[in-house]
N, C-alpha and C positions, 0 to 999 in steps of 0.2 A: 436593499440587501447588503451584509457588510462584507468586506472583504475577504479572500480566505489563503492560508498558506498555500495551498493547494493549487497549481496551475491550471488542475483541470477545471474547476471552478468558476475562474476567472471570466470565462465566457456564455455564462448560463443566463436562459431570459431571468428578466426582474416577476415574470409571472402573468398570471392567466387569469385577469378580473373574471374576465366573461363566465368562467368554471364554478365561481362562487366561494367561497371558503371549507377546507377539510380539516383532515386530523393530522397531527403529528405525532413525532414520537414521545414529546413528554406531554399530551393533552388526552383526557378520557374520553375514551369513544362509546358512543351512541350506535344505537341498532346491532348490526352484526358486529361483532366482535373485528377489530382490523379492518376495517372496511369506511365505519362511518354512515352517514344518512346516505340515503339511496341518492346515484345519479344517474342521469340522462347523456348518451353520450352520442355521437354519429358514427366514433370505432371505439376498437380498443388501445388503440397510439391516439385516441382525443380524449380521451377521459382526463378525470384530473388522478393525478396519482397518487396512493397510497401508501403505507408501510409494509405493506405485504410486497406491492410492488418493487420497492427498494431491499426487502430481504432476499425475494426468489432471486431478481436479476444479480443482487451479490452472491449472492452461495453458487447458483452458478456458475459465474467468473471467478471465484473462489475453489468450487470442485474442478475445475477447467485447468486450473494452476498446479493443482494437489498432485492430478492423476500425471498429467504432462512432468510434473517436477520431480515423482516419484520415480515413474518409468525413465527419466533422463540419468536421474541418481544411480540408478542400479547398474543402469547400462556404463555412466563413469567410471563408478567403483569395477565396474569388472573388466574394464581397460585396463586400467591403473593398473603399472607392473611396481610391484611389491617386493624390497628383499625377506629375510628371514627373520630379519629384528622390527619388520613394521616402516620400516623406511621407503617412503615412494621415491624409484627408482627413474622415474621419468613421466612425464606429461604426454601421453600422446597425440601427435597433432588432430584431430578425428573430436578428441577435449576439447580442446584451444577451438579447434573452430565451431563446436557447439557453441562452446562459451561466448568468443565473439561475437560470431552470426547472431545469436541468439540476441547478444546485448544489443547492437547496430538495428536489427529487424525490433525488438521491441522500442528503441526510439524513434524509429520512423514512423511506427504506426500511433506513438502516442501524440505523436507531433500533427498528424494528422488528425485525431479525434481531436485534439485540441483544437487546433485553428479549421477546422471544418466548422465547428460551430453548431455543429446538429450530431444528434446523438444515435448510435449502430451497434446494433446489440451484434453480428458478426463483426465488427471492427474492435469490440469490448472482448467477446471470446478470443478474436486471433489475439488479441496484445494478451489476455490470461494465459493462455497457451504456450506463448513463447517465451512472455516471464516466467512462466514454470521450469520449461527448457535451462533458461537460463541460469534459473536457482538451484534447480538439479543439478546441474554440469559443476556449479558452484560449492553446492551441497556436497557432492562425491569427492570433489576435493578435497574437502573440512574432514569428511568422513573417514578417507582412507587415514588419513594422519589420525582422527582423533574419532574412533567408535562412539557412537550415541550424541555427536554434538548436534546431527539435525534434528533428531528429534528434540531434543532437549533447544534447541532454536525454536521449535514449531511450538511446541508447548509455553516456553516463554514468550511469542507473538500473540497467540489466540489470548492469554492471561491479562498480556496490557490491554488487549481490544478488548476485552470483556469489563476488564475493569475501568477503563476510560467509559464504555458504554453506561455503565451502571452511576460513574459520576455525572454525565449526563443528565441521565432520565432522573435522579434523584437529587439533581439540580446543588451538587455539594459545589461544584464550581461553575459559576453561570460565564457564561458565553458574551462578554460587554462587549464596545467598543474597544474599551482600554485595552482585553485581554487580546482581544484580535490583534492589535496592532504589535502589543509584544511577540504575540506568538509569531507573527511577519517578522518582524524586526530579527529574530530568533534562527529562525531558519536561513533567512539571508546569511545574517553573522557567520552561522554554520558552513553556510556552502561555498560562503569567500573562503575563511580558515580552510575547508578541502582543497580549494582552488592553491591555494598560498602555499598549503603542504607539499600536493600536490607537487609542484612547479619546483621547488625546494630538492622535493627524493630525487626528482628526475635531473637536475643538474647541480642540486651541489651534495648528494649522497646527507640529507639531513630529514628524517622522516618523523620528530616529535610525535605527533599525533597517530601513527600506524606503528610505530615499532614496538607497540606490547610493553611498555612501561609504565609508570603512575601517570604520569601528563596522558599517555594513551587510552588506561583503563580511565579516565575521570572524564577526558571528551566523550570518550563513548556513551559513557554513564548520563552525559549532558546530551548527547545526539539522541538518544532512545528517550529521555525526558522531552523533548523537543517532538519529535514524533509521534512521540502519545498525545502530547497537548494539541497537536495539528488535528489529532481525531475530534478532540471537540470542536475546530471550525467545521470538518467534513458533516459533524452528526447534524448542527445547528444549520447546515447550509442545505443538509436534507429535507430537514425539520419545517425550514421556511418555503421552500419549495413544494413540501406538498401543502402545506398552510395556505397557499396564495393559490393552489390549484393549477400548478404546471403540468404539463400534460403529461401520460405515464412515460410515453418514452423515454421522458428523459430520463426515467431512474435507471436505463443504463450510462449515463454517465455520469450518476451518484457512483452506481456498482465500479465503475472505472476510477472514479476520483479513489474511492476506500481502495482501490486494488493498490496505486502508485502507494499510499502511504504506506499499505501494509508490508509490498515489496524492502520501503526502504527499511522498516522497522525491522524486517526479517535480517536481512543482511548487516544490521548493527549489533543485534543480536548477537546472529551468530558470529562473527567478529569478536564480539567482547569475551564471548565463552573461549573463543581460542583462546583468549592472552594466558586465563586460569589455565588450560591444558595443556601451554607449553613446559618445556624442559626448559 
């Protein structure tokens, strides 16, 4: 199994001889439609898993995020005290500690799904849950300053993931060795450069990369290329996983692995839409 950007990944079995061989998502399935030839199982966490399974358990964790990031939104923006020209007047702490809480409790529990090693479809809801929270809290931010930017985030997220999905399944860009390792190589380079910036704004007031300028709009442009390409390790790492017959559970931490990517995709997104809507 080859490697994947993806941390949550990183820990998945190599596969389940005993289960036999299935279908994946770019291979024609036999018998019921999604399904595959019939199998023999002792539950329904031993079977081997299929693409139905990795769809439910994602829209799930997907709806899980939507509803929580929605209701989080609404209730930010109706904090947020507003002057008369549109200008937010102040953050209220009640924000700030959604926002935080929200970020700190979603790291914890991914750090856990990760190095637990075994896959929790309650451990997969709470971490969608709370990164909804936190995307909301986030989102109401963006919002109050800038009317229709989440939407218009959400629309530009589901757009790359549809269209990454579709270069997939119709194999325009195949999934090698070679690409895996760029794509690695890719995401690291990234999260150093955030590290670097990072470190930079916070002590010597030099933010290149965040301050909304051409070097800011062009990383961003490279960060969201970067995280669409990570989808096709995610999809390919599905793909092999039910191919080898791994058991269904684990496609909640398929559904977990797509969730962290799409998290970040969202938040670059929407980020990049600011720079256009600033004054």
């Amino acid at each position: 199994m080859r490697s994947s950007s993806n941390p949550a990944f990183r820990n998945l079995p190599r596969g389940a001889a005993e289960y036999g061989p299935n279908v994946g998502f770019n291979q024609p399935q036999g018998g019921v439609p999604g399904y595959g030839p019939p199998q023999t199982s002792a539950g329904a966490d031993d079977r081997p898993m299929t693409v139905d399974d990795v769809v439910i358990k994602t829209a799930l964790s997907l709806g899980t995020a939507l509803v929580t990031g929605v209701l989080t939104a609404i209730w930010a923006i109706s904090q947020i005290p507003m002057s008369a020209s549109g200008k937010i007047l102040g953050i209220p702490g009640a924000v700030i500690g959604a926002l935080v809480g929200s970020m700190i409790v979603g790291l914890v529990i991914s750090l856990v799904i990760i190095f637990k090693k075994m896959p929790s479809g309650p451990l997969t809801l709470a971490y969608s849950a709370v990164e909804g929270v936190f995307l909301g809290a986030i989102s109401g931010l963006f919002e109050a300053l800038y009317p229709g930017i989440a939407l218009q985030a959400i629309v530009g997220t589901a757009g790359v993931f549809i269209a990454m999905l579709v270069v997939y399944k119709t194999g325009a860009v195949k999934v090698t060795p070679k690409l895996t390792k760029w794509i690695i190589g890719a995401v690291v380079g990234v999260a150093i450069m955030m590290l670097v910036n990072l470190v930079t704004s916070l002590f010597f007031n030099f933010n290149p990369l965040r301050d909304g300028g051409p070097i800011a709009i062009i990383f961003s442009l490279v960060v969201i290329g970067v995280a669409a390409f990570s989808f096709l390790l995610d999809f390919d790492q599905a793909d092999r996983m039910i191919r080898e017959g791994t058991p269904s559970k684990w496609s909640w931490y398929v559904a977990f692995g797509l969730m962290t990517t799409l998290v970040w995709l969202y938040l670059e997104i929407l980020r990049l839409l600011s720079y256009f809507q600033s004054d």
